[in-house]
Structures are given as structure tokens and as C-alpha cells.
C-alpha positions as CSV (number, residue, x, y, z in Angstrom):
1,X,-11.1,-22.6,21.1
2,X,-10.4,-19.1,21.6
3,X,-7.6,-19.5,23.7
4,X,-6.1,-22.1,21.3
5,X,-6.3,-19.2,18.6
6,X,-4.4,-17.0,20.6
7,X,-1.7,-19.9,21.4
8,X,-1.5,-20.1,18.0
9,X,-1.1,-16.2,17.3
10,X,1.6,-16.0,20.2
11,X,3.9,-18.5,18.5
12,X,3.4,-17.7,14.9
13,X,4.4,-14.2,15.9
14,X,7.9,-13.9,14.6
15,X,6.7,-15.6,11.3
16,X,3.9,-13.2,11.1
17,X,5.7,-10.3,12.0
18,X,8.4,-11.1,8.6
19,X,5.6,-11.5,6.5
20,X,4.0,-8.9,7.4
21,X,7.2,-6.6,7.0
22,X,8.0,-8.3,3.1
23,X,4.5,-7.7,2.4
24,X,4.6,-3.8,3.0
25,X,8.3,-3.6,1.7
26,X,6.6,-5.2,-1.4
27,X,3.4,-3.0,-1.0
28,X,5.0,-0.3,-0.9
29,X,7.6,-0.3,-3.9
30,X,4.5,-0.9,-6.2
31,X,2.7,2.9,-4.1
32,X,5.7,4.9,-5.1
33,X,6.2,3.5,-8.5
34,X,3.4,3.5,-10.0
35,X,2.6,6.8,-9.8
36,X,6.0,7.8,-11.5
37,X,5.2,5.3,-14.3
38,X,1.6,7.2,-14.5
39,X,4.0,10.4,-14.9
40,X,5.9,9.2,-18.1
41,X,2.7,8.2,-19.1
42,X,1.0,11.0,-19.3
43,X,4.2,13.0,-20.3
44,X,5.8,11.1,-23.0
45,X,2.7,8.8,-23.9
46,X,0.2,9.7,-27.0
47,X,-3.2,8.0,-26.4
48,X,-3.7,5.2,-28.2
49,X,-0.7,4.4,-29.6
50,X,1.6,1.4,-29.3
51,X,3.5,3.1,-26.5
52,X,0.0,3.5,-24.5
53,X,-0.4,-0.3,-24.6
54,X,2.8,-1.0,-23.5
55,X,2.4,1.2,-20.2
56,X,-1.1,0.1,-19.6
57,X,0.3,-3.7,-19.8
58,X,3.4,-2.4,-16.9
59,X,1.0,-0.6,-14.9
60,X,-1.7,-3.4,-14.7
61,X,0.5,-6.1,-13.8
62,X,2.2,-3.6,-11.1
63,X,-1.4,-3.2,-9.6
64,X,-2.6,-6.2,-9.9
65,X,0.1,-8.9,-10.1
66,X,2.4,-7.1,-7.4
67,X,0.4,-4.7,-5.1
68,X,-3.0,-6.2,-4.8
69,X,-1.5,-9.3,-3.6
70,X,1.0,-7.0,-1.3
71,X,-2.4,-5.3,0.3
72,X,-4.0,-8.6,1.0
73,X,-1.1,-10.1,2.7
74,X,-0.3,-6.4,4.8
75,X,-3.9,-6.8,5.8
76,X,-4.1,-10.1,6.7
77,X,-0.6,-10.3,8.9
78,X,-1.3,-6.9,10.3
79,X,-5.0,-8.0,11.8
80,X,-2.7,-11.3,12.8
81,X,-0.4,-9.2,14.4
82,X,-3.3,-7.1,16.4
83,X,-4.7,-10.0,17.9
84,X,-1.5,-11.5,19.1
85,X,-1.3,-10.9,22.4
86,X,0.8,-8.4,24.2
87,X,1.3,-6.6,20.9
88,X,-1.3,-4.0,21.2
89,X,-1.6,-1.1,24.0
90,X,-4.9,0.3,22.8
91,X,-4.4,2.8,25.6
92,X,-1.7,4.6,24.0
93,X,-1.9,6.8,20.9
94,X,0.2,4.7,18.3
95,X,-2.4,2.2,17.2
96,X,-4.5,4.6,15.8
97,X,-1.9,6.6,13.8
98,X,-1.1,3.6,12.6
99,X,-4.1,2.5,12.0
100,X,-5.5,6.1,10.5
101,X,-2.7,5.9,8.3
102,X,-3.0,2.5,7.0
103,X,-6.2,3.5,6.2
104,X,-5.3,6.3,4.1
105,X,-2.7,3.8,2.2
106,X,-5.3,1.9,1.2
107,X,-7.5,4.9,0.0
108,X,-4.3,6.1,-1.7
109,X,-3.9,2.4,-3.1
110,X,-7.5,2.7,-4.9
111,X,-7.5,5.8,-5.7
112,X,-4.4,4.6,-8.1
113,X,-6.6,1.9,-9.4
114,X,-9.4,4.3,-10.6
115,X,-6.3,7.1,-11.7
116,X,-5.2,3.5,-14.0
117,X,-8.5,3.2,-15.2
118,X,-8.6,6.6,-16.7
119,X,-5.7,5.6,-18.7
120,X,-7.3,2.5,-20.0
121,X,-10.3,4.7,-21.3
122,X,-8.1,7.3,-22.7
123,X,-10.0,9.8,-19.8
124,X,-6.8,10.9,-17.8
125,X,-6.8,14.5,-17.0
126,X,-4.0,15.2,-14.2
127,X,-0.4,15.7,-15.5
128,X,2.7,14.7,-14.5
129,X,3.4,17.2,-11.7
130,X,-0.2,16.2,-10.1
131,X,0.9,12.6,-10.1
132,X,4.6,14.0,-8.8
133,X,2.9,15.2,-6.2
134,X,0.6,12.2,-5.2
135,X,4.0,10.7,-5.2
136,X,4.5,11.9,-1.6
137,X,1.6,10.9,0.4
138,X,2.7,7.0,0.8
139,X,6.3,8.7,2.0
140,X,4.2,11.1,4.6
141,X,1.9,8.0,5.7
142,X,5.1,5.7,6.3
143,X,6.4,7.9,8.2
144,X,3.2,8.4,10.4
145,X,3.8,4.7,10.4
146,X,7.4,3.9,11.3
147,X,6.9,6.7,13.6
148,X,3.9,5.7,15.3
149,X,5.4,2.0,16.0
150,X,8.9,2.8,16.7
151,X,8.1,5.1,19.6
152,X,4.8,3.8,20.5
153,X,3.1,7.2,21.8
């Protein structure tokens, strides 16, 4: 059975390996925008008003409708990916780069998702230039990413 499930991994690897790249593409439009949108939001946005509802309506279909699903699907081609074989030296460095910094993607994904609940309550208290600067950490983890596959340390 086991050997039928790695068959199976070895010659769905091409598929897996393009859904596993539209799925982070997709993944990680959604990390750098919605910080940005929580920018204008707390910048140009009085709470409560009508202008509040209309960016709490973006910025929960961006999270839920757009990079939830993303996550999932990175997640679930990525582990695909790990178990095919021949993909994986676990005796080099990369694979736990990579894997350090998907981790911290993911934190960075949920910590957004708590940061958009503040705004539903009305309880936000970072400004713009903290969210500018949250804005960089999914650009310094794909780069620990690309990085970390590309020349496979």
C-alpha cells in the first residue's frame, strides 16, 4: 500500500508541483495586500462608519475567500511534494529554511487574522507605518524561500 502511495506521488509530481506553485502565487498576493489595505484602513478610515464596513467586507473575503483557501492548498501540495520521492535531501540545509520559513508565513498569515479582528471590534491600535512595516516580512520569508530551494544548501 505504501509503495502504491509513493507510485502515486512520483507521477502526480509535475501536477503537484503547479499547484503547489498557483497556490503560493495566490497565497501570497493576499500576504502583501492585505496589510496595505489594513494601512488605508486605519489611515483614511473613521471607525464605524460606512467606509469601515466597506473595508472590513474587502478584507474578510481577501482572508477568507482568497488566502485561507491559498494556505490549505500550499500545505497540502507542499507535504505532497515532501513525500514524493527523490524530492527531499534532509541531509542538506534547505529543507529546513524552507520549512522554518513556511512556518513563520503561516504565523504571519494569523497573526493578520487576529490584526482583522481588531478592526471588526473597533480595537486596532497599530498605524499605518506598523502595518508598512509588517508589509516586509512575507518579502524577507520568500526570499529565505526561493533561496533555500533554488540553491538547495
Amino acid at each position: 500500500m505504501f509503495d502504491l502511495i509513493l507510485d502515486f506521488l512520483a507521477a502526480a509530481y509535475p501536477w503537484t508541483k503547479s499547484l503547489h506553485i498557483i497556490a503560493v502565487l495566490t497565497w501570497m498576493a493576499g500576504l502583501f495586500y492585505l496589510p496595505r489595505i489594513f494601512v488605508y484602513h486605519v489611515e483614511r478610515v473613521e471607525v464605524g462608519d460606512k467606509t469601515d464596513e466597506i473595508f472590513q467586507v474587502m478584507e474578510m473575503k481577501l482572508y477568507r475567500y482568497i488566502m485561507n483557501p491559498s494556505l490549505i492548498a500550499v500545505w497540502i501540495f507542499g507535504l505532497m511534494l515532501v513525500f514524493t520521492p527523490g524530492i527531499v535531501d534532509w541531509f542538506t540545509i534547505w529543507p529546513y529554511t524552507k520549512g522554518a520559513a513556511i512556518i513563520a508565513m503561516t504565523w504571519f498569515h494569523m497573526w493578520l487574522g487576529l490584526r482583522r479582528k481588531e478592526f471588526i471590534a473597533g480595537t486596532n491600535t497599530r498605524s499605518g507605518k506598523a502595518y508598512r512595516m509588517m508589509n516586509e516580512l512575507p518579502t524577507l520569508l520568500m526570499l529565505v524561500i526561493v533561496f533555500s530551494v533554488i540553491f538547495k544548501f
